[in-house]
C-alpha positions in Angstrom: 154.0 48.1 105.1 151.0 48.2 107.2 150.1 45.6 110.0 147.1 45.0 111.5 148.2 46.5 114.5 149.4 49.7 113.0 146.1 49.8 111.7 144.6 50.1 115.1 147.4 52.7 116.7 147.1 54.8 113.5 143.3 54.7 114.2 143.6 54.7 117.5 146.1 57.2 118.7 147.9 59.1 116.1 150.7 60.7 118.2 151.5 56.9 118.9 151.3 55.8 115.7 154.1 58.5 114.5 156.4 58.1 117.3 156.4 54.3 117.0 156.6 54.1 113.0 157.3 57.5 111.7 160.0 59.5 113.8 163.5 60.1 114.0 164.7 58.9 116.0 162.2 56.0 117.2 162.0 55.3 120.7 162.8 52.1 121.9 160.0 49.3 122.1 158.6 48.9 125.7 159.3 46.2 128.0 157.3 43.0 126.9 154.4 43.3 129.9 153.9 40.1 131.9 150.2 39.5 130.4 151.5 39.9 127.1 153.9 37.1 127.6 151.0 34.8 128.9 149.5 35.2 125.5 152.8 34.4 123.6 154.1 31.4 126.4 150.9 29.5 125.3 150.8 30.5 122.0 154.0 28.7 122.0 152.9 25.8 124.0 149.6 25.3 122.0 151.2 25.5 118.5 154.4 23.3 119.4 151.9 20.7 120.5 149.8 20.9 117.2 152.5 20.6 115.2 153.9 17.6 116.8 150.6 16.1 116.4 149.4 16.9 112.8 153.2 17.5 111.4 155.6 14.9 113.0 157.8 17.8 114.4 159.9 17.6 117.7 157.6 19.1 120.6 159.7 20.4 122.9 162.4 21.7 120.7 159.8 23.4 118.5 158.2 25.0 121.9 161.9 26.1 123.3 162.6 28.2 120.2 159.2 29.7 119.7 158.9 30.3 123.8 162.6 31.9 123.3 162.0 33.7 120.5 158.6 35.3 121.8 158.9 35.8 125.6 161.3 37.9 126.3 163.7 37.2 129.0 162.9 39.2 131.9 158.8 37.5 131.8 160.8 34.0 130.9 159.9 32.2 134.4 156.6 33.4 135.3 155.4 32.6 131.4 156.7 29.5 131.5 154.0 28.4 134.1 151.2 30.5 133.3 151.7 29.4 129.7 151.4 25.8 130.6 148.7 26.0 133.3 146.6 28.2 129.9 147.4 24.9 127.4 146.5 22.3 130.2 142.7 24.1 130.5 142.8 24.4 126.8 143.3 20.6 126.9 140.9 19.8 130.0 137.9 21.8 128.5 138.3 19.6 124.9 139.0 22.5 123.0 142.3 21.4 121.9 141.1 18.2 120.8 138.1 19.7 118.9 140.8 22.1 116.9 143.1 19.4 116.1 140.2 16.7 114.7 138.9 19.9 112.2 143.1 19.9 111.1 143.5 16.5 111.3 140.9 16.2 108.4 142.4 19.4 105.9 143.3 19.5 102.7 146.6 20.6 102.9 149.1 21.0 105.8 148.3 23.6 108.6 150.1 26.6 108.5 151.1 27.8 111.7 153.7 30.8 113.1 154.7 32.5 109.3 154.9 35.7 107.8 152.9 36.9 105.5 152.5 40.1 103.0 150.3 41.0 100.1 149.8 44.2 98.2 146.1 45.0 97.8 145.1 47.8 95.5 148.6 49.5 96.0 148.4 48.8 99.7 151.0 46.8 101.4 149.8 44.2 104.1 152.5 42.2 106.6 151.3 40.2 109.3 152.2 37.2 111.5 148.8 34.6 111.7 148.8 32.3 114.3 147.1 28.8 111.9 145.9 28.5 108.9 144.0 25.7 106.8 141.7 24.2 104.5 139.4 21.9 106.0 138.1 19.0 104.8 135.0 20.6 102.8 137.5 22.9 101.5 136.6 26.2 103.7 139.2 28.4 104.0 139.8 29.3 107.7 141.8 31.4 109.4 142.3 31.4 113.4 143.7 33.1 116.1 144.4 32.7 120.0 143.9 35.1 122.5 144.9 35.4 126.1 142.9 38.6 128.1 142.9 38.9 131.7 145.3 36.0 133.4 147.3 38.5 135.4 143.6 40.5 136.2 142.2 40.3 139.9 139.0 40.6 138.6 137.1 38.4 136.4 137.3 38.7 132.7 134.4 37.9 130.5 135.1 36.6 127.1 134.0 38.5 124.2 130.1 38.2 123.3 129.4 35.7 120.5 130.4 33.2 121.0 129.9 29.9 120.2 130.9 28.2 123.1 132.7 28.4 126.3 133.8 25.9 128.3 135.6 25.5 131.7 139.6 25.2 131.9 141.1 24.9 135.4 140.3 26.3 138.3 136.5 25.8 138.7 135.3 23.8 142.0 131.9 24.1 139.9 131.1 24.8 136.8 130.7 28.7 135.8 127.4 29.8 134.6 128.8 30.3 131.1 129.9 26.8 131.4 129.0 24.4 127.9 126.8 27.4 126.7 126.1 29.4 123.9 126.7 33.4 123.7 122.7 35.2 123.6 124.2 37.0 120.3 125.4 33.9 118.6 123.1 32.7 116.1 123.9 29.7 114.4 123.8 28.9 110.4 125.9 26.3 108.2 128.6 26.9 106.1 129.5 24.5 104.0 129.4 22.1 106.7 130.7 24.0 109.4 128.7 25.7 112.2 129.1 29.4 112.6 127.7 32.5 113.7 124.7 34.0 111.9 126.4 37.8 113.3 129.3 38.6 111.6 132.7 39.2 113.3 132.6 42.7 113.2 129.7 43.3 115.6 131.5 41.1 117.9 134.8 43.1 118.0 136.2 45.3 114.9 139.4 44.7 116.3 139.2 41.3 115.7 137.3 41.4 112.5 140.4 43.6 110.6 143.1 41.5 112.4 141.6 38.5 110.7 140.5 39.5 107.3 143.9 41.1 106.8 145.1 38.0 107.1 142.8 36.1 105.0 143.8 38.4 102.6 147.4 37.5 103.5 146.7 33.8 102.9 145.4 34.6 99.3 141.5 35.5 99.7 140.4 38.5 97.9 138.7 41.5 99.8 134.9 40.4 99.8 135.3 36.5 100.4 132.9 35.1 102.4 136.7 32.9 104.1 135.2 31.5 108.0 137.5 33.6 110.9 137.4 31.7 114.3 139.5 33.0 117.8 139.9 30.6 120.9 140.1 32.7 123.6 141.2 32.1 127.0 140.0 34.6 129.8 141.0 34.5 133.7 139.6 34.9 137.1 142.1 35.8 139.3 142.5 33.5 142.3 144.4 34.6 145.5 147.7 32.7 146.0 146.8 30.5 143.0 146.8 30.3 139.3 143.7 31.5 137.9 140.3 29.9 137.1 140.2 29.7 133.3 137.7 29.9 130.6 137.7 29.1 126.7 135.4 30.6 124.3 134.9 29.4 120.8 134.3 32.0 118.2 133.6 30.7 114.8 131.8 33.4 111.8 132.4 35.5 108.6 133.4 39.1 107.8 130.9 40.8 105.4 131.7 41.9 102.5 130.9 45.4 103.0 132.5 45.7 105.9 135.6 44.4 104.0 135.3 46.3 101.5 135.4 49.8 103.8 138.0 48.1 105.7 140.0 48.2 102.0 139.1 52.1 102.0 140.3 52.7 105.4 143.6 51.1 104.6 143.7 53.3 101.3 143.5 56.7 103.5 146.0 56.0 105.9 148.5 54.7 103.2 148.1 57.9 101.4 148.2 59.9 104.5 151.6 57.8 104.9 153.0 58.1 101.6 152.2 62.1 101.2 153.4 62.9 104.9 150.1 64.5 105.7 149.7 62.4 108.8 147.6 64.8 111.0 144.1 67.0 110.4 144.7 70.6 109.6 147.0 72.5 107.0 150.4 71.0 106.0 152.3 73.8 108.2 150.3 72.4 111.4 151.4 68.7 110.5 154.6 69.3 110.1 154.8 71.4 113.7 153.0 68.1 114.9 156.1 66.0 113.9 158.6 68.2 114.8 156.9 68.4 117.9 156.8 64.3 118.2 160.6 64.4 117.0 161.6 65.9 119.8 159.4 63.6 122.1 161.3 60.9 120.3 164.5 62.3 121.3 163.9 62.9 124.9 162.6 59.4 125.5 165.6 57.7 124.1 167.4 55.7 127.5 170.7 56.1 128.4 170.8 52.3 128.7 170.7 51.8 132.4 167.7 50.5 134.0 166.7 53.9 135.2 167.3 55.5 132.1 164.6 52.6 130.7 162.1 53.7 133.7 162.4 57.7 133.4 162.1 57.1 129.7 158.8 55.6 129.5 157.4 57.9 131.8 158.1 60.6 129.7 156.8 59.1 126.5 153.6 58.3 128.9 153.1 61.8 130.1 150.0 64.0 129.1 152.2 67.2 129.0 154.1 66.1 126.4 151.8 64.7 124.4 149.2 67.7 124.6 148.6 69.6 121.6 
């Protein structure tokens, strides 16, 4: 099955792509990185407090199991923190509040932390989307959270586009971006609901085949006009403190064309899959490729100790052994 995010590494980096999906043996999944367990500590937070709110389930037990199940242990205390200080500025900036009215008001239940699969013209989809709903003029929205640069020294922008952004914590004034608009977000109604006039794939294609992928998921068909919205949270690191936060609101469609090719896309790397023919060139060069990537796979396998895990992933990481 493909995911979104095989999607991108087969795109992306082939090598990586067959020696994370493909080879035998597989190497062993890296070390969850400490910003990636930002992301999924206030994913946890954000979506045990939403569904205490609009669902009448226990908060904190919801938020243990979902923080367990997603940090892994060895990020466990430092997420717990840096989790919370990202779902208080979501709170402080009004952006939680503003989510949880459009919910409050939908046609059916919210859908949040589920797996989901479809099979689109032969293709098979799997994904994990973060919320899901109808609102209340019946507009099909899918969203997503997303946590870039909290453990950065530098400061992160948030993506262009956006809709708003607002101040979390951390400010002594407010930022320059601060209750603004993005220069390349245009706004136009849909069916009661303000979005962006520029579709979500000049903002970031990453983002745009994350989300219709999932809309597809949900039951759209590949063309919809469904609305795709991320909250994102970006930092500015702060010496001996938390950092300053920002949240932007993006809020727009996918085109249909751009769906469409994203449908075609998906079609050539699932036959690329299915026939074996993973790599340009003649079958004979492919299959020296993945012998090649086999043995990789073999010599990166740890011996179980922790410097077995270190000498491990610099080997997978080395240019000499990824060189064709």
């Amino acid at each position: 099955m493909i995911s979104p995010s095989a999607l991108a590494t087969f795109e992306k980096d082939r090598d990586e792509y067959y020696l994370k999906y493909l080879s035998e043996p597989k190497p062993e999944r890296s070390p969850q990185s400490e910003p990636a367990s930002v992301g999924s500590a206030f994913d946890a937070r954000v979506k045990a407090n939403l569904m205490a709110d609009l669902l009448g389930v226990h908060c904190g037990e919801t938020h243990d199991a979902l923080f367990e199940s997603q940090v892994e242990p060895h990020n466990r205390d430092f997420a717990l923190n840096a989790g919370l200080h990202c779902f208080n500025s979501y709170l402080h900036c009004g952006a939680y509040r503003d989510l949880a009215t459009m919910m409050e008001d939908a046609q059916e239940e919210p859908q949040f932390e589920f797996n989901a699969d479809v099979t689109i013209d032969g293709i098979p989809l799997f994904g994990k989307p973060d919320a899901r709903f109808v609102d209340a003029n019946g507009n099909h929205i899918v969203l997503d959270w997303k946590v870039n640069g909290y453990c950065g020294k530098a400061n992160t922008s948030p993506a262009k586009g956006y809709a708003l952004c607002r101040d979390g914590l951390g400010y002594p004034k407010p930022s320059r971006s601060h209750g603004k608009s993005h220069k390349l977000y245009k706004p136009r109604d849909h069916n009661g609901v303000e979005i962006n006039d520029f579709n979500l794939e000049h903002i970031s294609i990453d983002w745009a085949d994350q989300l219709t992928m999932y809309g597809w998921m949900m039951g759209e068909t590949p063309g919809d006009e469904i609305i795709v919205c991320i909250d994102q949270i970006t930092g500015k690191g702060i010496e001996g403190s938390n950092p300053a936060l920002r949240i932007a609101n993006h809020r727009a469609t996918v085109s249909k064309d751009y769906q469409l090719n994203l449908v075609k896309r998906l079609k050539d790397m699932w036959g690329r899959v299915q026939s074996g023919q993973i790599f340009e060139g003649s079958a004979e060069k492919c299959a020296e490729i993945c012998r090649r990537l086999d043995n990789v796979a073999v010599a990166v396998q740890s011996d179980g100790t922790a410097q077995g895990d270190f000498l491990a992933q610099c080997f997978r990481g080395s240019s000499i052994y990824r060189a064709r």
